[in-house]
N, C-alpha and C positions, 0 to 999 in steps of 0.2 A: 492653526496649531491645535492639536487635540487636547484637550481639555479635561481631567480626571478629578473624580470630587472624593477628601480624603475626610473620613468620619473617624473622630476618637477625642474620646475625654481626656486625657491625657496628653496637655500640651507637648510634650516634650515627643510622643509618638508621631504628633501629629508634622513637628520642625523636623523630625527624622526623615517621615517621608515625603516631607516636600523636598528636601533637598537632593533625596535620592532621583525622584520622578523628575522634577526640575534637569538634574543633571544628566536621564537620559530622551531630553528633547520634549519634555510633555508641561501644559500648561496644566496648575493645581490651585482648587479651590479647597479651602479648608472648613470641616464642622465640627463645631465643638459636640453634638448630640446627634440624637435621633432627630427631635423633632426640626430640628436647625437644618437636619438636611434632606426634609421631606421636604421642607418649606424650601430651600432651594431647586431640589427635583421638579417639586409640582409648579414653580413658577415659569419654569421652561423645561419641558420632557427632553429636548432635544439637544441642550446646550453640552451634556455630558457626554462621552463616550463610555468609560466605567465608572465605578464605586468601588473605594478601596474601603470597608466599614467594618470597625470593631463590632465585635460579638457584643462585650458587655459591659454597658454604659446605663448610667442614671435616667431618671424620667420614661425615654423608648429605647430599649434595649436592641444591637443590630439583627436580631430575627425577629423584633418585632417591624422592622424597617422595610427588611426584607418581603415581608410577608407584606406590606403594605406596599412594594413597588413589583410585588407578582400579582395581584391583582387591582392594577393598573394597565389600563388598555396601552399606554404607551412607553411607562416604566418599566414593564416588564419584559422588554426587549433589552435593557441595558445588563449588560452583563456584571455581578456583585463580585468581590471577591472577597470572603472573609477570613480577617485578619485579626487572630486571638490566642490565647493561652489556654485556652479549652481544648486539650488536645489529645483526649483518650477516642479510640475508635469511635466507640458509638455518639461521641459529640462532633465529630467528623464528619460523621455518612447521617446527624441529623441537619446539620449546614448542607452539603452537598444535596440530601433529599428533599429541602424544603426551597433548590432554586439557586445555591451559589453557584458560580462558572469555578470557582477555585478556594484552596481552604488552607490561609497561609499562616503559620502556628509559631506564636513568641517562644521566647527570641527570633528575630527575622532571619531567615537566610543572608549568604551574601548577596552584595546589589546586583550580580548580574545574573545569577539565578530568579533572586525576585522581579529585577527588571526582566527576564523571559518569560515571566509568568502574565506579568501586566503587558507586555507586546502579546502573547496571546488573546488575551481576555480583548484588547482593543482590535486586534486582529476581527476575532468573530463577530464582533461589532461593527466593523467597518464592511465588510463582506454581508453582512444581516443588510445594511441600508444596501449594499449593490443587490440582492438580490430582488430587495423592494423594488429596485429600479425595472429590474427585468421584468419583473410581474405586470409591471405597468405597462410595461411595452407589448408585451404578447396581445394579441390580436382576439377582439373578445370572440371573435368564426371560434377559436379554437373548444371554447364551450360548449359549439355544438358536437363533437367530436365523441365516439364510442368505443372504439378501437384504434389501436394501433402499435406499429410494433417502431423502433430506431436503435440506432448505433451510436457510438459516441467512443474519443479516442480521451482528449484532454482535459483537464484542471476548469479552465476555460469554459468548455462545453459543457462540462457538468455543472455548473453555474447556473447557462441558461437551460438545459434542460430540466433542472430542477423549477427553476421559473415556469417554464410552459407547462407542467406536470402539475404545480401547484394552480393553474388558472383551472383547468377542469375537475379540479376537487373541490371542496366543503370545504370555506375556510382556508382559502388561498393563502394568506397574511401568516396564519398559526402554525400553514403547512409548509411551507416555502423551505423553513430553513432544516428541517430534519430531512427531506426529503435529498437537502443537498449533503448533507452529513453522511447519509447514503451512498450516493450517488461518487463523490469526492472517494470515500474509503474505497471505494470499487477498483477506481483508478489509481490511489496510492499507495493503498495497500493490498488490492488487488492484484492489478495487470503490472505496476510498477515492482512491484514485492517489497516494498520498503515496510518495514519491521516496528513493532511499537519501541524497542529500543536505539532502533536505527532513528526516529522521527522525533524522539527530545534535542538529541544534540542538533539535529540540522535546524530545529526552529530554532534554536540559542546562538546558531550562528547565522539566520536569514539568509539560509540557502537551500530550504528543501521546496518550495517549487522550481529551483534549477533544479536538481539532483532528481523530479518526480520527471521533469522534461526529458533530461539525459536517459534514464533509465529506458522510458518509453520509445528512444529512438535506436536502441538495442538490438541484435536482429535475434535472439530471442522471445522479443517482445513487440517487434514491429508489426504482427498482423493482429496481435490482439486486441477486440472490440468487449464495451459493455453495451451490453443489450438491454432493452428498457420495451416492457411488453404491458400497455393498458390497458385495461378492460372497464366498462363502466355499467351497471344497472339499474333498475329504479332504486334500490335497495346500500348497495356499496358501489364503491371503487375499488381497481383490484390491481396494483402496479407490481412485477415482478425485474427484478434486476440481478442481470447475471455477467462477472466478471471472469478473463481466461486465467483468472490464477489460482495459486496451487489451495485458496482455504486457510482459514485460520481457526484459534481456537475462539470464537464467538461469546460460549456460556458466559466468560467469564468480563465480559465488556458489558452485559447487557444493564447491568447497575453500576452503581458507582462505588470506587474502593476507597474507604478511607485511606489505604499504604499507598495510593496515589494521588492523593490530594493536593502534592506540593510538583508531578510532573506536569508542563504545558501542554500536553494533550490527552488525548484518551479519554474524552469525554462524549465522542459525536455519538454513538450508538446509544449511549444511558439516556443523553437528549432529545434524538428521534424517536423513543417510547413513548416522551412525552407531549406527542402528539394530539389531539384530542380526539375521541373516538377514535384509535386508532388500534390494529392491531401488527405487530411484527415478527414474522415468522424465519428463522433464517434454515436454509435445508443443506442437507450433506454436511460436507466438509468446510462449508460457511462463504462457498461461491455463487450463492443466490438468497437473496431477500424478498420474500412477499411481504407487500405494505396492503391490509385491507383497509379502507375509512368506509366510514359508516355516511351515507348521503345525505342523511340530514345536516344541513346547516345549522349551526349554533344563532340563535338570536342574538 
């Protein structure tokens, strides 16, 4: 069972959300602080899926927590979500900019808005370890590789090719999951054409990879491919990705919005920025992305 660790001073927040998380199938651990639940974090990096953790609490405040499980070589894969009464814009997009997946603002929503928000969060979680898995499996030959060009149709396939793409870059592990953030948008909101508004309600009801399937088997939509073109130098890596749909409006995805801070997605593009040495370029009408990384390996 997955496992969620709920941070807040406030007993009474804290019997709220267990009982809501409990109720929709999830195992909760509870911290009364900060430091209570670094010290749970760091005794097992792995035992949690997310962090539901108040902004502001005694002793270590939740962006000081935060900040101490973003720089964490293995903390910082788990996805935060925080859960506060600080809730004027720019206390929003400073949560969101320093590393939360979500920025969920007292009084709580209802449980099943909130509960779509923490099936997210555990979502990209769960998909972050598959994609470790892929990485693993890709065959180290592929490192020697300098070019190349592929195709790719499904959800699925943009998985592993994100996996193989991240083996012959700098920082396989850092790069792996934006790259699939990419890759995934290509196809779903790409070749599929499913909408940012269209994509909250199907993940509230666990049916938008049916619905990204169906779409794709459209005859509309049947010969369309994303294309995936490598390059590699002593200097950069040069991935460019191009989907057959119609574009979208990109500027406005490229950071993160505080007025969307409480929808379950819309965050893939803000996150693949956050790549390290990385630069992201999107052209036209927002149906091609160039990813440059810089070759140097991080120590």
């Amino acid at each position: 069972m997955t496992e969620l660790l709920v941070v807040d001073d406030e007993v009474e927040n804290r019997v709220l959300l267990q009982g809501i998380l409990q109720d929709g199938g999830y195992k909760v651990a509870l911290a009364e602080d900060g430091d209570e639940a670094l010290a749970l974090l760091e005794e097992n990096p792995n035992r949690f899926t997310s962090v539901l953790l108040d902004r502001m609490m005694p002793r270590m405040n939740g962006m000081d927590v935060l900040k101490r499980m973003k720089n964490h070589p293995q903390l910082k894969e788990i996805p935060v979500i925080l859960q506060t009464a600080m809730a004027r814009p720019e206390e929003i997009s400073e949560g969101l900019g320093a590393g939360a997946y979500y920025y969920i603002t007292k009084p709580y929503p209802d449980d099943e808005v909130f509960l779509a928000v923490v099936t997210a969060a555990v979502k990209d979680r769960l998909r972050f370890h598959t994609l470790q898995y892929e990485l693993d499996k890709v065959l180290d030959t592929m490192a020697l590789t300098y070019s190349w060009e592929l195709h790719f149709r499904t959800l699925d396939e943009a998985q592993a090719v994100s996996a193989m793409l991240a083996k012959v870059c700098p920082n396989p592990t850092e790069t792996v999951f934006g790259l699939a953030e990419l890759l995934v948008n290509a196809v779903e909101h790409g070749n599929a054409g499913i909408t940012y508004d269209e994509k909250g309600p199907l993940n509230q009801a666990g049916t938008f990879d049916q619905e990204v399937e169906r779409r794709l088997t459209l005859p509309e939509n049947a010969a369309k491919n994303v294309k995936v073109f490598f390059s590699r130098s002593p200097e950069a890596v040069q991935i460019i990705i191009k989907d057959d749909g119609a574009g979208f409006n990109w500027e406005e995805y490229l950071v993160f919005q505080p007025e969307r801070a409480l929808d379950n997605h819309g965050r893939g593009i803000a996150m693949a920025k956050l790549m390290q040495s990385s630069q992201i370029e999107y052209q036209g009408n927002g149906n091609e992305v160039r990813v440059t990384l810089s070759s140097r390996v991080k120590d």
